[in-house]
GUKEDO-866469 format. One record per residue (C-alpha): x, y, z; residue number from 1. Coordinates in steps of 0.001 Angstrom, whole numbers. Each point is the difference from the previous one (the first is absolute). Layout:
BEGIN
+---------+---------+---------+-----+
:      c1 :      c2 :      c3 :   n :
+---------+---------+---------+-----+
:       X :       Y :       Z : NUM :
...
+---------+---------+---------+-----+
***
This chain:
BEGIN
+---------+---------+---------+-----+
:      c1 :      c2 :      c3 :   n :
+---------+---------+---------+-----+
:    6639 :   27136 :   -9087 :   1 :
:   -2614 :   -1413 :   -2126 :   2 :
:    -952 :   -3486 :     576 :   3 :
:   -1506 :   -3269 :   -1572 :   4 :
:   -1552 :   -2561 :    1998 :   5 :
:    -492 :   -3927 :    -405 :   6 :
:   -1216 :   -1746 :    2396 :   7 :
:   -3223 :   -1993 :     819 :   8 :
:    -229 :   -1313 :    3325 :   9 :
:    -150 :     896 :    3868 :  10 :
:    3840 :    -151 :     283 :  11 :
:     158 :    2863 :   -3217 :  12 :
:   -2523 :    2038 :    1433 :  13 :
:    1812 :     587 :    3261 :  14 :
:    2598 :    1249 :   -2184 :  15 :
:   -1835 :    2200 :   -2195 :  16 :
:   -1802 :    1944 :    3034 :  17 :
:    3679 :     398 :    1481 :  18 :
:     984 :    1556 :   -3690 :  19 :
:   -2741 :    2077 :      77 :  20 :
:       2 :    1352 :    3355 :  21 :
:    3814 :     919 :    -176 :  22 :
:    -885 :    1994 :   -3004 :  23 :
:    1110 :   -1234 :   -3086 :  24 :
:   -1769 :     495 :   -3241 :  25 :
:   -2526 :   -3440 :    -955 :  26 :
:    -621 :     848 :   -3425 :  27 :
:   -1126 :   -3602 :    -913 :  28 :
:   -1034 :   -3266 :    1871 :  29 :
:     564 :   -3173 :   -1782 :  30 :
:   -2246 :   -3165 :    1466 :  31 :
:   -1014 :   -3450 :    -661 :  32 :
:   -3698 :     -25 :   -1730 :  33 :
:   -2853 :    -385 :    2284 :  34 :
:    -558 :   -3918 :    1035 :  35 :
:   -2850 :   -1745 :    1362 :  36 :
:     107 :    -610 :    3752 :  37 :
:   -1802 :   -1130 :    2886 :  38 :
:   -3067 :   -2374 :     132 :  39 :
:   -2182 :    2093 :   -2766 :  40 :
:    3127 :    -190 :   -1959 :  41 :
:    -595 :    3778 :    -953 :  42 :
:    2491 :    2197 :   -1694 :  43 :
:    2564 :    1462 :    2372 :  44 :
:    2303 :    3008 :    -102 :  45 :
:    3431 :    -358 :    1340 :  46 :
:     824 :    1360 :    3296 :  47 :
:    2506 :    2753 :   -2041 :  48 :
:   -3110 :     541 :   -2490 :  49 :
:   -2209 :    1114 :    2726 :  50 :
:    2850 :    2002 :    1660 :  51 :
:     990 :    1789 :   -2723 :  52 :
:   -4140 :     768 :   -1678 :  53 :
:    -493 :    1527 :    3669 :  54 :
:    2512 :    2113 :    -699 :  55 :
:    -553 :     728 :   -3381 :  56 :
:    3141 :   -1313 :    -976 :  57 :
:    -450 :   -1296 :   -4133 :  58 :
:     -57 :   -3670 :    -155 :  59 :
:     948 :   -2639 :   -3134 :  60 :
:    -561 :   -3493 :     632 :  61 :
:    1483 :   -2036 :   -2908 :  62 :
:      18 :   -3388 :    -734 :  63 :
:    3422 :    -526 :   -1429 :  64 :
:    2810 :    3221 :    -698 :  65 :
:    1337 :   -2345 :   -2620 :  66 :
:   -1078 :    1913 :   -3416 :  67 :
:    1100 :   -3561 :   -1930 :  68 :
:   -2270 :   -2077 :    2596 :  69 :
:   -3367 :   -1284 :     682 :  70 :
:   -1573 :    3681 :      99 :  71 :
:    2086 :    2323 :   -2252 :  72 :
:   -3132 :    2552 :     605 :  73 :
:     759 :     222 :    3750 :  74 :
:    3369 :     362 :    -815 :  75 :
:    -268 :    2901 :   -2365 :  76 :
:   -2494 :    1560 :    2805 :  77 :
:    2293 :    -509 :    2831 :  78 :
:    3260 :    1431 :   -2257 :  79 :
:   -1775 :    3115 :    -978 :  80 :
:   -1326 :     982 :    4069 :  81 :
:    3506 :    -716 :     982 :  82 :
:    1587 :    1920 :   -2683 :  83 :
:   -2380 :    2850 :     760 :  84 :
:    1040 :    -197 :    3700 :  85 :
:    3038 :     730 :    -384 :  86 :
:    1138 :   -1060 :    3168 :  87 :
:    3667 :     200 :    1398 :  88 :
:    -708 :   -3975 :    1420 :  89 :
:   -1710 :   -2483 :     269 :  90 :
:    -749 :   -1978 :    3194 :  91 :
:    -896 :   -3716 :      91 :  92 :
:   -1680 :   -1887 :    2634 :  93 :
:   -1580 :   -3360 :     -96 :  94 :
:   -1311 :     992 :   -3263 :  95 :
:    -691 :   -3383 :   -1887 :  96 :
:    1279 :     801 :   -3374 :  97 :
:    3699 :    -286 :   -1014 :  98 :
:     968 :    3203 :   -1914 :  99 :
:    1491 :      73 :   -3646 : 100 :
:    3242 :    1958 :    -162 : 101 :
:   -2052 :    2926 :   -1950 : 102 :
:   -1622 :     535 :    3364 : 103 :
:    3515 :    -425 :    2088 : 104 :
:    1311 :    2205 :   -2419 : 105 :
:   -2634 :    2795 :    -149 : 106 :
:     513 :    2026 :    3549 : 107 :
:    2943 :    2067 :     183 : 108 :
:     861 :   -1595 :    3061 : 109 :
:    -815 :   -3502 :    -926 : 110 :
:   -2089 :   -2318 :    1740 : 111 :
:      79 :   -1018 :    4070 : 112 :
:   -1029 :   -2614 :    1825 : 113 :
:   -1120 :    -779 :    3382 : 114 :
:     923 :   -3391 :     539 : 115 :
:   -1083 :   -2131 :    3615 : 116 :
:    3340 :   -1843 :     426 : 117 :
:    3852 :     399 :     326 : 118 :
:     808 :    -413 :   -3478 : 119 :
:    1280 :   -2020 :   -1580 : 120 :
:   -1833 :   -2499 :    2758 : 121 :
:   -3398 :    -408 :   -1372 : 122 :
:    -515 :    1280 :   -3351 : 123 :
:   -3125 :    -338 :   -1884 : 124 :
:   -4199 :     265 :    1049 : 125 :
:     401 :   -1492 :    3459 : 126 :
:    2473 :    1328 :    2658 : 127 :
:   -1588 :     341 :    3125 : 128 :
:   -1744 :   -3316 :    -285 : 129 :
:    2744 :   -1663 :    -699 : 130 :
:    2711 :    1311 :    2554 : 131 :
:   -2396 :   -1163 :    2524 : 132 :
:    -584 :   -3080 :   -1088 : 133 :
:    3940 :    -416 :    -448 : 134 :
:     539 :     959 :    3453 : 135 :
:    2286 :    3053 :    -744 : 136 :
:     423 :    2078 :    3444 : 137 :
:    -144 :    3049 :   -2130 : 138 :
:   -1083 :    1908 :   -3154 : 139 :
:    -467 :    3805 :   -1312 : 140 :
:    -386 :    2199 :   -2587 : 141 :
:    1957 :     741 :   -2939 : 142 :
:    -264 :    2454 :   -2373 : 143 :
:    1300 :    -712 :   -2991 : 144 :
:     547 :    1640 :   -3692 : 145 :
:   -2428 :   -2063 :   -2202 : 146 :
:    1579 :   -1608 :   -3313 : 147 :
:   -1235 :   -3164 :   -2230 : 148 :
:     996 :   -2782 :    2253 : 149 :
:   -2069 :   -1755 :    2579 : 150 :
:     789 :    2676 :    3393 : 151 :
:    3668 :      -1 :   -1350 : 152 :
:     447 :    3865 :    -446 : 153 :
:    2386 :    1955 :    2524 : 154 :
:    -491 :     775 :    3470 : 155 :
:    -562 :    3692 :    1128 : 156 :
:   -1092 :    -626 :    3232 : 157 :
:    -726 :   -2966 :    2877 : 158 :
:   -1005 :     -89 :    3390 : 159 :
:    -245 :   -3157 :    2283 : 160 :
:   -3235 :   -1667 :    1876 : 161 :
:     340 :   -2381 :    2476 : 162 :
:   -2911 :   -2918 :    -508 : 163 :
:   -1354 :    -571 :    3760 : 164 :
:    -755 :   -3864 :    1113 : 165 :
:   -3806 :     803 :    -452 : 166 :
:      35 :    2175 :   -3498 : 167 :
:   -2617 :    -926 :   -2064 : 168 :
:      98 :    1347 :   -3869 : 169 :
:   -2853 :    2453 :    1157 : 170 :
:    2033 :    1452 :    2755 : 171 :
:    3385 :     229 :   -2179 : 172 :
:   -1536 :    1299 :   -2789 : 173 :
:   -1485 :    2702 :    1725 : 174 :
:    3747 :     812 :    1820 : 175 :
:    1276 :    -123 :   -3428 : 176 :
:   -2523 :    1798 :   -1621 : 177 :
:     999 :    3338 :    2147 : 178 :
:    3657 :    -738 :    -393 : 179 :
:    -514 :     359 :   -3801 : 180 :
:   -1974 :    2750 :      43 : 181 :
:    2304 :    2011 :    1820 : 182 :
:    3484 :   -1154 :   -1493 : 183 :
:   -1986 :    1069 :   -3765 : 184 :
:    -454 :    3132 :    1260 : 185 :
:    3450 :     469 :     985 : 186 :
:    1692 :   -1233 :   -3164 : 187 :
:   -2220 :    2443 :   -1905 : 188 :
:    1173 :    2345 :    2397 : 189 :
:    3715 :    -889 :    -760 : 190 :
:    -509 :    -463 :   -3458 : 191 :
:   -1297 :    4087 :    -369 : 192 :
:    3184 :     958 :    1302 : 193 :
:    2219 :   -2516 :   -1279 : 194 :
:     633 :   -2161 :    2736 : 195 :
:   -1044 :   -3388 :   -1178 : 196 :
:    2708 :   -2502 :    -800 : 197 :
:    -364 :   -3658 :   -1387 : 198 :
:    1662 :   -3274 :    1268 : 199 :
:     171 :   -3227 :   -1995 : 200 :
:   -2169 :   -2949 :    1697 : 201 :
:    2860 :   -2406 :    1581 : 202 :
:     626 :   -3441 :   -2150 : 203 :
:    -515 :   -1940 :    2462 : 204 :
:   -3400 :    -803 :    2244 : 205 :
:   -2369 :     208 :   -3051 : 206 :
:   -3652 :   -1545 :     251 : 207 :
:   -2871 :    -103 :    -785 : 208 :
:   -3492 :     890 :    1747 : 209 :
:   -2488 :   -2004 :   -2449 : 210 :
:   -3789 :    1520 :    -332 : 211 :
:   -2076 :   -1948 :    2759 : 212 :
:   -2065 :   -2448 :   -1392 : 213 :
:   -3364 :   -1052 :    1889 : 214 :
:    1021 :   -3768 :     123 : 215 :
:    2647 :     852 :    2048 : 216 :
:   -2510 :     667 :    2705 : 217 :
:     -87 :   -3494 :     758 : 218 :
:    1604 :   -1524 :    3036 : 219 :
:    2547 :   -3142 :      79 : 220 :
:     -11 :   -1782 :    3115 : 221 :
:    3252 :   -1576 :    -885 : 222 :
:    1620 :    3635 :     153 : 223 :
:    1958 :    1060 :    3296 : 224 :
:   -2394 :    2120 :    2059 : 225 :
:    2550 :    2731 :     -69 : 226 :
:    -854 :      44 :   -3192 : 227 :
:   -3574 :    -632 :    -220 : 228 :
:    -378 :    3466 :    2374 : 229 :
:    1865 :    1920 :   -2189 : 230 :
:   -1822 :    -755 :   -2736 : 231 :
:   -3212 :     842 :    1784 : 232 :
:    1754 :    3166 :     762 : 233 :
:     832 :     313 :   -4016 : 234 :
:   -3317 :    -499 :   -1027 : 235 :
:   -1727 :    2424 :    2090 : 236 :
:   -2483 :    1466 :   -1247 : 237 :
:     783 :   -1518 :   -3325 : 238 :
:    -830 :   -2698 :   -1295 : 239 :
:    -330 :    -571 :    3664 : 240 :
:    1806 :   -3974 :    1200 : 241 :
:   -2783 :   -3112 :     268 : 242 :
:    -552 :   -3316 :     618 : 243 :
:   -3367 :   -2612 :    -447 : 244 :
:   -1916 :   -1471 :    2976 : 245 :
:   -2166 :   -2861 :   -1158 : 246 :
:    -303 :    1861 :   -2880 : 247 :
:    -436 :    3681 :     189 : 248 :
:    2763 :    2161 :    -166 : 249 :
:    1072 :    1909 :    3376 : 250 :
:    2325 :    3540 :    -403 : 251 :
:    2735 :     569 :    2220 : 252 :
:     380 :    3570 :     900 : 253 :
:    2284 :     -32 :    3385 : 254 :
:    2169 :   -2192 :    1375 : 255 :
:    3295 :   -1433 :    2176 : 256 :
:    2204 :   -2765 :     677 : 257 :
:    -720 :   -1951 :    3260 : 258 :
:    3961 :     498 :    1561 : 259 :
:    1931 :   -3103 :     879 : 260 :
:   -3645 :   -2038 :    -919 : 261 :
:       0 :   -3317 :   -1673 : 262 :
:   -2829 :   -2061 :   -1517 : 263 :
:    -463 :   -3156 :    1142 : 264 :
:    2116 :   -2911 :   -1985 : 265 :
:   -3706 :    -884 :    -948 : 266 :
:   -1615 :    2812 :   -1681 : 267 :
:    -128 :     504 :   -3592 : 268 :
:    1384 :    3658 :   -1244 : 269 :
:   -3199 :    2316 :    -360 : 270 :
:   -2048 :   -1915 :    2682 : 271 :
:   -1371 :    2398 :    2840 : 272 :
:    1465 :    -525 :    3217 : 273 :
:   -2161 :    2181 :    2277 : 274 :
:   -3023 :    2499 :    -993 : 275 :
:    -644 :    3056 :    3135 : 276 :
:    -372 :    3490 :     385 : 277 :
:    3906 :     328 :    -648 : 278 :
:    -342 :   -1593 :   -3463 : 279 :
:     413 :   -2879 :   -2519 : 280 :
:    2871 :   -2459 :    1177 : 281 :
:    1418 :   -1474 :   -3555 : 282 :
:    2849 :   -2974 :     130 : 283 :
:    2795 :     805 :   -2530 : 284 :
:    3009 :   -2190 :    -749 : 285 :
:    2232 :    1979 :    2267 : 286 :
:   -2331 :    2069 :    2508 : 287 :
:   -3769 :     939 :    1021 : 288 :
:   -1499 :    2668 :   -1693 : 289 :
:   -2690 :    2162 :    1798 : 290 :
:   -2294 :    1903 :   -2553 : 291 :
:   -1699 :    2842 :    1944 : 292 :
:   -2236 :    1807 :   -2580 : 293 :
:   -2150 :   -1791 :   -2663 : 294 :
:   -2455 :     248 :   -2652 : 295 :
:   -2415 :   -2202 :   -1571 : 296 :
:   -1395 :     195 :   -3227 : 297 :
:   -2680 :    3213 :    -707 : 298 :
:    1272 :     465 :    3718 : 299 :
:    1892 :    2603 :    1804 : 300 :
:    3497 :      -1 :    1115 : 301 :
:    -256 :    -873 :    3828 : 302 :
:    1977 :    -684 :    3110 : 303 :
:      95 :   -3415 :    1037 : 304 :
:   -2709 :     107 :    2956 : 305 :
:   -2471 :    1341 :   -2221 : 306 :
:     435 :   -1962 :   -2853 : 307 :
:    -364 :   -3191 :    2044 : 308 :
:   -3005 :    1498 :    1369 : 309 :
:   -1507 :    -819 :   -3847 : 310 :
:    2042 :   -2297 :   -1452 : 311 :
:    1092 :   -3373 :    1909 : 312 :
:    3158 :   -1214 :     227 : 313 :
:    1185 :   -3471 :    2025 : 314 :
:    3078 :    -914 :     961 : 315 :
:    1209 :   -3230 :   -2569 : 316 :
:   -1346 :    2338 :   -3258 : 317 :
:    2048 :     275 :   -2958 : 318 :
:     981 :    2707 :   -2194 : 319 :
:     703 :   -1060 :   -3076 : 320 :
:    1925 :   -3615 :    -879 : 321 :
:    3780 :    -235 :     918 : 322 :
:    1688 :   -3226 :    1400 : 323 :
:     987 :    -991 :    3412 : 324 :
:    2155 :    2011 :    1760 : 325 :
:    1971 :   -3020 :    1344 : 326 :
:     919 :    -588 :   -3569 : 327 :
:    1408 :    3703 :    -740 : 328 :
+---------+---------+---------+-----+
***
């Protein structure tokens, strides 16, 4: 079976090396353009990019596949290499681009996606990030047969992931990441002989998983901690969940509720309760939060004992402004 491949990140490249090493034919990878990245800001290739050059897989990189849009010439370019492919489907994974219908329309097969949620729970750019932050006690996979709508198309396959009490987006990602990979392998597999069939997406339980955006990152105090560590959780590694300390801003990368722990009556939500090798003691509204791994700025992430080893932090502090906790 001859295959087309979008995809641009981490979580598509899992899933192309899983195509590729069960066989199947990669007759064209389709990726985001190279971006600038790090602190030089140089020109990056995509982790599917690099995957697929190594293995001398050919490579478009479009800006739009929309021949009446912003860049009719990338378009054009894109149509003709997947024309000439002429692949039996095309795969689609965190690719970044929403595909016309002449693209959904072009593969003999059609177009499938591998999407990081129980559908139709968590459509759209942000599943994983937003399941944790949600609190759901599980999420999956879902393959599903691409059409115009937003992650509306038909279900061909799902499998289930239970989200642990200390899942981070990094860890679950990863999970899902392999779970994808192998269940598009073995729809391909059914498709070849037939044995793929399609399911509506139920009515009911629709939402939506909106792209992160970095302001998000921000911590409210007023929030239940509950909350506020699931939201760490979210944001890990990206945009990664902060706060300011007289005026520098302070990354939360790890931490957990204080059980059965209440601030005094006295303390103001986002004031530090305690500072030790076990980590940052923060008074919410409804709890104690204890933040065990930090960064500071043009710092590295660190656990709490040795980032208090550089970076002071007293007891009576406060992160952020919020108002009394009494008064919550």
């Amino acid at each position: 079976m001859r295959v087309i491949f979008a995809g641009t990140p981490e979580f598509a490249r899992v899933a192309l090396k899983k195509l590729h090493s069960a066989g199947f034919d990669i007759a064209l990878v389709l990726t985001q353009p190279d971006r600038p990245a790090g602190r030089g800001m140089k020109l990056q290739a995509s982790a599917v990019k690099q995957w697929a050059e190594s293995h001398q897989i050919p490579v478009a990189q479009p800006r739009s596949l929309r021949l009446d849009g912003k860049y009719p010439e990338d378009a054009a370019a894109a149509r003709a290499a997947i024309e000439a492919a002429q692949a039996d489907v095309m795969v689609v994974a965190a690719y970044g681009l929403i595909l016309p219908q002449w693209v959904l329309d072009t593969p003999r097969l059609g177009c499938l996606n591998i999407h990081g949620s129980i559908l139709p729970r968590w459509r759209g750019a942000a599943p994983i990030h937003r399941a944790i932050e949600a609190g759901d006690s599980e999420t999956g996979v879902t393959i599903m047969q691409m059409d115009a709508g937003l992650d509306t198309g038909d279900m061909l396959l799902l499998e289930t992931l239970p989200i642990g009490p200390h899942d981070s987006t990094e860890t679950l990602h990863d999970q899902l990441a392999e779970l994808g990979g192998r269940m598009i392998a073995q729809a391909l597999a059914l498709a070849a002989s037939g044995g793929l069939h399609a399911i509506p997406q139920p009515a009911e339980g629709i939402s939506y998983a909106h792209k992160i955006d970095k302001r998000e990152a921000a911590l409210d105090w007023t929030q239940g901690v509950a909350t506020l560590e699931r939201r760490i959780r979210a944001f890990n590694p990206f945009p990664v969940a902060c706060s300011t300390l007289n005026g520098e801003t302070i990354k939360f990368w790890r931490a957990e509720v204080l059980p059965a722990v209440r601030p005094p009556s006295s303390a103001m939500a986002g004031q530090v309760l305690a500072a030790s090798a076990e980590g940052v003691d923060i008074a919410a509204v409804d709890g104690v939060l204890r933040i065990r791994r930090l960064q500071k700025a043009g710092g590295k992430p660190l656990d709490a004992a040795d980032f208090l080893r550089g970076f002071e932090i007293q007891p009576g502090q406060q992160f952020g402004s919020a108002p009394a906790i009494a008064a919550a």
